[in-house]
Backbone as a chain_set.jsonl record, in Angstrom:
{"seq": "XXXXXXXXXXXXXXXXXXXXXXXXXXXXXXXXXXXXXXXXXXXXXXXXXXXXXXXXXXXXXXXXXXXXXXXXXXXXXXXXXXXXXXXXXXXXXXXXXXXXXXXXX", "coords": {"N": [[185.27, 207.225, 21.177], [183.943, 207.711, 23.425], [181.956, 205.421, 23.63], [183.692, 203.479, 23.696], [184.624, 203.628, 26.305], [181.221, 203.804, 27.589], [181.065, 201.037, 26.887], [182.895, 199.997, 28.418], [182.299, 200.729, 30.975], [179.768, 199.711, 31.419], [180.078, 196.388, 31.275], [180.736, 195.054, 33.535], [177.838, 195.205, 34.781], [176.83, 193.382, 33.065], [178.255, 190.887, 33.205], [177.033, 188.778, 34.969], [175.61, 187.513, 33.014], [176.648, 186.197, 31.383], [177.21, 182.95, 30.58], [177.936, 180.383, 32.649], [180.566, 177.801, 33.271], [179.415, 174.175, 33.343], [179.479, 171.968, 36.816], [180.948, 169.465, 36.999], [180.256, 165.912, 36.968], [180.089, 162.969, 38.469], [178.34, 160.125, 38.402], [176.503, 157.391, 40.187], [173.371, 156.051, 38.179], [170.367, 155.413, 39.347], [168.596, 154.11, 37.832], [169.459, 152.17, 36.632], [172.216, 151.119, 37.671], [174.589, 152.247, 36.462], [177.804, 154.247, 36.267], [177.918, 157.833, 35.368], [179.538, 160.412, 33.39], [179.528, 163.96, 33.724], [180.256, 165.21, 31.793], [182.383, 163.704, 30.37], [180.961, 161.759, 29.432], [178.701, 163.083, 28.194], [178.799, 165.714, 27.707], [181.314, 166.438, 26.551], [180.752, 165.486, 24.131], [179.1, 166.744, 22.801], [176.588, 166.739, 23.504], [172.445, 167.242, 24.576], [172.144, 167.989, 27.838], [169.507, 167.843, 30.193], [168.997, 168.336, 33.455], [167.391, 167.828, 36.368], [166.499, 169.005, 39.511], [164.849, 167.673, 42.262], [162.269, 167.677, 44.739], [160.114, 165.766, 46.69], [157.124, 166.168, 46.296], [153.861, 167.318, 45.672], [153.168, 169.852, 43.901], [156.091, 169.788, 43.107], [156.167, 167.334, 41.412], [154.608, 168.425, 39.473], [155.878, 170.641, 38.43], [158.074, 169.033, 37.17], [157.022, 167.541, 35.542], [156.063, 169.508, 33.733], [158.615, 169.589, 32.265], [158.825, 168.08, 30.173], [157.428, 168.448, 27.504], [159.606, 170.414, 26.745], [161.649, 168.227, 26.695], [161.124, 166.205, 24.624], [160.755, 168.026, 22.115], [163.46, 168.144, 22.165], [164.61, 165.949, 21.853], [163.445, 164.846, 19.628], [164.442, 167.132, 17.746], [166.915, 166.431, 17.75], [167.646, 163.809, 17.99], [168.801, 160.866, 20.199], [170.676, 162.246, 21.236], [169.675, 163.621, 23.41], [169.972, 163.846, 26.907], [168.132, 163.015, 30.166], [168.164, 163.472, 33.518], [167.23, 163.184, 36.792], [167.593, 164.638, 39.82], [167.88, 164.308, 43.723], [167.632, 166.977, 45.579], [168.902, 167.239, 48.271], [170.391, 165.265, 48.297], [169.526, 163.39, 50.006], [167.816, 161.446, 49.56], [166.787, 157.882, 49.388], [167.426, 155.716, 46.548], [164.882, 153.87, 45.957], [163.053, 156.085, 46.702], [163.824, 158.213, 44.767], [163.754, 156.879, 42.343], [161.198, 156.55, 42.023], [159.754, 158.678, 42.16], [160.587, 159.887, 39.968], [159.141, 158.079, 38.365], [156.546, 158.784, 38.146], [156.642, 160.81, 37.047]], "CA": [[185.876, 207.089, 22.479], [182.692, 207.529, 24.362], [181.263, 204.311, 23.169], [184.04, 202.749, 24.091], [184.158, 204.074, 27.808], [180.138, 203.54, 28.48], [181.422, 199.916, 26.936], [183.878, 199.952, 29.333], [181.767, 201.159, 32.543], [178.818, 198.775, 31.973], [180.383, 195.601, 31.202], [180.444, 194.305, 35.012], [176.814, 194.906, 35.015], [176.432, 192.091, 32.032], [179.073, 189.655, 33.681], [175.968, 187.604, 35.68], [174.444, 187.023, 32.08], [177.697, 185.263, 30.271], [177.238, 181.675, 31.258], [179.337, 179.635, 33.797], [180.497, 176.099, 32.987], [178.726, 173.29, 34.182], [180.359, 171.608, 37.08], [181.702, 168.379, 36.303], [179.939, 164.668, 38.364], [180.559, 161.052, 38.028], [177.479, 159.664, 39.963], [175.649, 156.127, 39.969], [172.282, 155.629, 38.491], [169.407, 154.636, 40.135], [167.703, 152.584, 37.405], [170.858, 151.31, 35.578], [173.05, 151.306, 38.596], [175.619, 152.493, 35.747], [178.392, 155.324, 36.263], [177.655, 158.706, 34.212], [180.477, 161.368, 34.116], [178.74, 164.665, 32.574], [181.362, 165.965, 30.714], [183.315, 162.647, 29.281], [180.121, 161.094, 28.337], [177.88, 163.873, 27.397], [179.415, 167.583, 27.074], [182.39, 166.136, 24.99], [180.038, 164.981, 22.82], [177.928, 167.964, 22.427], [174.915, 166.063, 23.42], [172.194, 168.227, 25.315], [171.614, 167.486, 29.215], [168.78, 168.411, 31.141], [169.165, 168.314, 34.954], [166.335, 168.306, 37.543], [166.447, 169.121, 41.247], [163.663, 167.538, 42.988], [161.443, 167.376, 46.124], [159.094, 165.619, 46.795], [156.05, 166.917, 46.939], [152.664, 167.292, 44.853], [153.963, 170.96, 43.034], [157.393, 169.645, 42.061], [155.928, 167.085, 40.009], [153.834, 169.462, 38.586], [157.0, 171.289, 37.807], [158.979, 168.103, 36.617], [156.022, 167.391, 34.079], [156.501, 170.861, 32.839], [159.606, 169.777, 31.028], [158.348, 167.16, 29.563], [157.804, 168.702, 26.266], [160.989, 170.603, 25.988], [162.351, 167.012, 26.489], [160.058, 165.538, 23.873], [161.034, 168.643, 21.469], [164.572, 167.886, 21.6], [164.368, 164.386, 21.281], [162.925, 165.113, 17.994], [165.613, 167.814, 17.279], [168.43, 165.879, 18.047], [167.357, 162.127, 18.489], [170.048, 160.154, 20.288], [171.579, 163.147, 21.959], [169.151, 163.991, 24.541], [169.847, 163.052, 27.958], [167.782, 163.534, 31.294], [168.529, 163.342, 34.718], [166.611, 163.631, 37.864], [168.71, 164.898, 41.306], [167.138, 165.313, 44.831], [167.669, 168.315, 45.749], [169.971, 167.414, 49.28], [171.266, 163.891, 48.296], [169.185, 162.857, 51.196], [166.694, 160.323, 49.765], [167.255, 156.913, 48.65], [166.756, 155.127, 44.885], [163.439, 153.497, 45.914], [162.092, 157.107, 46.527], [164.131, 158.816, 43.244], [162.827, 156.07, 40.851], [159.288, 156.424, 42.401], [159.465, 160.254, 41.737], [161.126, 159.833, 38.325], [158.502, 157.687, 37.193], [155.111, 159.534, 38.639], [156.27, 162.11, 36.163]], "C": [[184.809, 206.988, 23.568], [182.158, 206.401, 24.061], [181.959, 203.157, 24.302], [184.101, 202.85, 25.883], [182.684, 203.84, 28.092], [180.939, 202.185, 28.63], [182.235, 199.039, 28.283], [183.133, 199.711, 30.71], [180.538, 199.844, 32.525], [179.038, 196.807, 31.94], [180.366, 194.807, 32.543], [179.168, 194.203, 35.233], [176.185, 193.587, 34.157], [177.222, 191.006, 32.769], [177.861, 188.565, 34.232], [175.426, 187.021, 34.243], [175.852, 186.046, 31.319], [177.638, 183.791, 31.25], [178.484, 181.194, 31.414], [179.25, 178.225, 33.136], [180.147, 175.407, 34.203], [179.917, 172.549, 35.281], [179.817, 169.958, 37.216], [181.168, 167.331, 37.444], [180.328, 163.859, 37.722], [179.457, 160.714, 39.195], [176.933, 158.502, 39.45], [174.196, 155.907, 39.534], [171.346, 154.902, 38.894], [168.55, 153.706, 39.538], [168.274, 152.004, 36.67], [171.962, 151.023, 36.443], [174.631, 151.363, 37.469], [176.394, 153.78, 35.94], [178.022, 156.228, 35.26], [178.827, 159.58, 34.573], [179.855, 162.407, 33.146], [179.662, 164.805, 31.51], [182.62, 164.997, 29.724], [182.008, 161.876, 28.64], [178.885, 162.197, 27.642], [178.088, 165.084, 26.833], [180.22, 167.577, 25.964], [181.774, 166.313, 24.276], [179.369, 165.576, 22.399], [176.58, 167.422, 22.387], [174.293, 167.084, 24.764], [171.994, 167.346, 26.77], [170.379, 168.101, 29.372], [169.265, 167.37, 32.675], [167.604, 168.679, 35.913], [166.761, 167.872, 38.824], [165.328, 168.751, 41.532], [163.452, 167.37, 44.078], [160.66, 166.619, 46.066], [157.916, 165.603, 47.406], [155.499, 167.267, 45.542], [152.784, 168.493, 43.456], [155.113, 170.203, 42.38], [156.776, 168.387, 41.312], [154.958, 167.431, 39.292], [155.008, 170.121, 37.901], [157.969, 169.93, 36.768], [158.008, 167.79, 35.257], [155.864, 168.06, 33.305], [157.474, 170.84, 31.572], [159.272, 168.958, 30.41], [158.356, 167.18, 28.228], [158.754, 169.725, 25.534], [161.68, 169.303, 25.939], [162.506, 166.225, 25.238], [160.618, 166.324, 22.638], [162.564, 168.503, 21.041], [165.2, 166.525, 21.498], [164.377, 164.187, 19.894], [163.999, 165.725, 16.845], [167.135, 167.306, 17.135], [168.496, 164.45, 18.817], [169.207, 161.466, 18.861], [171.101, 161.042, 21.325], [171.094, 163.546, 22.781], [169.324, 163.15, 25.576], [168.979, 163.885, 29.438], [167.738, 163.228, 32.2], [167.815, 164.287, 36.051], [167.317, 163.713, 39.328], [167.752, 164.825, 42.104], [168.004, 166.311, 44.855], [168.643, 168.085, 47.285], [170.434, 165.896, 49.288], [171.148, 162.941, 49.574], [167.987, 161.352, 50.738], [167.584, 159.291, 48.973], [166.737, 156.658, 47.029], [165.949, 155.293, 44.534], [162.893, 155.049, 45.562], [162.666, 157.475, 44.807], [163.347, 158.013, 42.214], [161.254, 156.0, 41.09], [159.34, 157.741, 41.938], [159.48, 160.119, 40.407], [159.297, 159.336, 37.675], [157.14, 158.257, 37.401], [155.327, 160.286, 37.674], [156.922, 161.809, 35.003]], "O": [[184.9, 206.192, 24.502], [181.189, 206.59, 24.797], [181.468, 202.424, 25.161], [183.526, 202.001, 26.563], [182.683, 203.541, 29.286], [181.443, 201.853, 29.704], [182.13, 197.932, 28.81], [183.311, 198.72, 31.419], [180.421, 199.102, 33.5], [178.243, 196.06, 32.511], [179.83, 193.704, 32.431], [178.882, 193.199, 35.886], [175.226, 192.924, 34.551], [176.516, 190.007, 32.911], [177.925, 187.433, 33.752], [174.763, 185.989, 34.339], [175.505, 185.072, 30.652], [177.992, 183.702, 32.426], [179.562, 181.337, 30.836], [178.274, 177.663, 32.64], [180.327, 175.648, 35.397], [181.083, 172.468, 34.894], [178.709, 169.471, 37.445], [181.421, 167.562, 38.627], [180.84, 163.893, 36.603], [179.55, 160.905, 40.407], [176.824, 158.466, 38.224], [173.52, 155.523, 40.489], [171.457, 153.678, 38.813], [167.916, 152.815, 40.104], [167.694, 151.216, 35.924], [172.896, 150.562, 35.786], [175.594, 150.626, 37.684], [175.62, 154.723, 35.776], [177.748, 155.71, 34.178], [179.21, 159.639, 35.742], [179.614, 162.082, 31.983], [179.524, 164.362, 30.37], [183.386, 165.351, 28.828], [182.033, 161.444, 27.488], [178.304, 161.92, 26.593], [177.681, 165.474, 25.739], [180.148, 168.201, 24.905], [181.951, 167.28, 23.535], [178.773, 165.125, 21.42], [175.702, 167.575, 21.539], [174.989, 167.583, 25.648], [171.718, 166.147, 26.744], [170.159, 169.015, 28.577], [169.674, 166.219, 32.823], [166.995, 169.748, 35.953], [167.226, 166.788, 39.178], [164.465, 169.497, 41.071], [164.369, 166.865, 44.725], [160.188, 166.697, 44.932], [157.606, 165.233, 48.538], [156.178, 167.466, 44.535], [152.564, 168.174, 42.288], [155.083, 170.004, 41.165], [157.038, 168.586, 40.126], [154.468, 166.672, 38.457], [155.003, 170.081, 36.67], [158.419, 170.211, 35.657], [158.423, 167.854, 34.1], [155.55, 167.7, 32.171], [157.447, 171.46, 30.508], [159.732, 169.371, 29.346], [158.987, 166.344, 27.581], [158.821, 169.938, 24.323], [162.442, 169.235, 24.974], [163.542, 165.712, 24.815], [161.083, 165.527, 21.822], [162.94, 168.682, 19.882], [166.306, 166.274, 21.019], [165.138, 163.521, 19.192], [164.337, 165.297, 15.742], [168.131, 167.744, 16.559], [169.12, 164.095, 19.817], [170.263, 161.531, 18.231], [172.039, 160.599, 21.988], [171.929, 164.147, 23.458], [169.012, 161.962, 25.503], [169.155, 165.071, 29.715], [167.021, 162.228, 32.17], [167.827, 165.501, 36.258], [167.541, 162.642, 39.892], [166.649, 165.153, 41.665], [169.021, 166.415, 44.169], [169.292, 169.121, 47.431], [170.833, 165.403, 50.343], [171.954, 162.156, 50.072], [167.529, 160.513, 51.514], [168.571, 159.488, 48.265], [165.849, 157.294, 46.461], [165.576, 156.026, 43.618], [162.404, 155.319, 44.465], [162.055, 157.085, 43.813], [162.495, 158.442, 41.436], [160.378, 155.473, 40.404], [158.655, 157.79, 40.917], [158.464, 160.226, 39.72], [158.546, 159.941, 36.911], [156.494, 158.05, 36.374], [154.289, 160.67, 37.136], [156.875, 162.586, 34.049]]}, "num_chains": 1, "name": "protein.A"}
């Protein structure tokens, strides 16, 4: 009975750690000018995403080059199912810049 009561009492402190579902886009890319929707073309499918927020600026693609070889690693792991996607960060810059960032890194 005590087990179950700490169980009980600390459970709200774990709630931040049980992951949230992703929320759901349909957006245009910038070097395929093709629609993506995450979750009808990639979540269905149990294929992995990565997502990057970027700035730009000299650090963040230091940071964006970082993933590089978790990218590379699950490529390998799961050829065909990796997808990656580069965001700004306030949906303020155009293409030109995004596909200039994208490809610096």
């Amino acid at each position: 009975m005590k087990r179950i009561l700490i169980i009980i009492l600390l459970s709200p402190l774990f709630h931040p750690l049980i992951a949230q579902p992703a929320m759901d886009f349909s957006m245009t890319d910038c070097s395929t000018n093709s629609m993506h929707h995450l979750y009808a073309d990639y979540l269905d499918n149990e294929e992995v995403v990565i997502i990057e927020f970027f700035m730009t600026c000299t650090s963040c693609i230091e940071v964006g080059q970082a993933i590089t070889p978790m990218f590379n690693q699950l490529a390998i792991d799961y050829p065909g199912q990796v997808n990656f996607f580069a965001f700004n960060y306030d949906d303020g810059f155009d293409c030109n810049v995004a596909n200039n960032f994208v490809s610096t890194f």
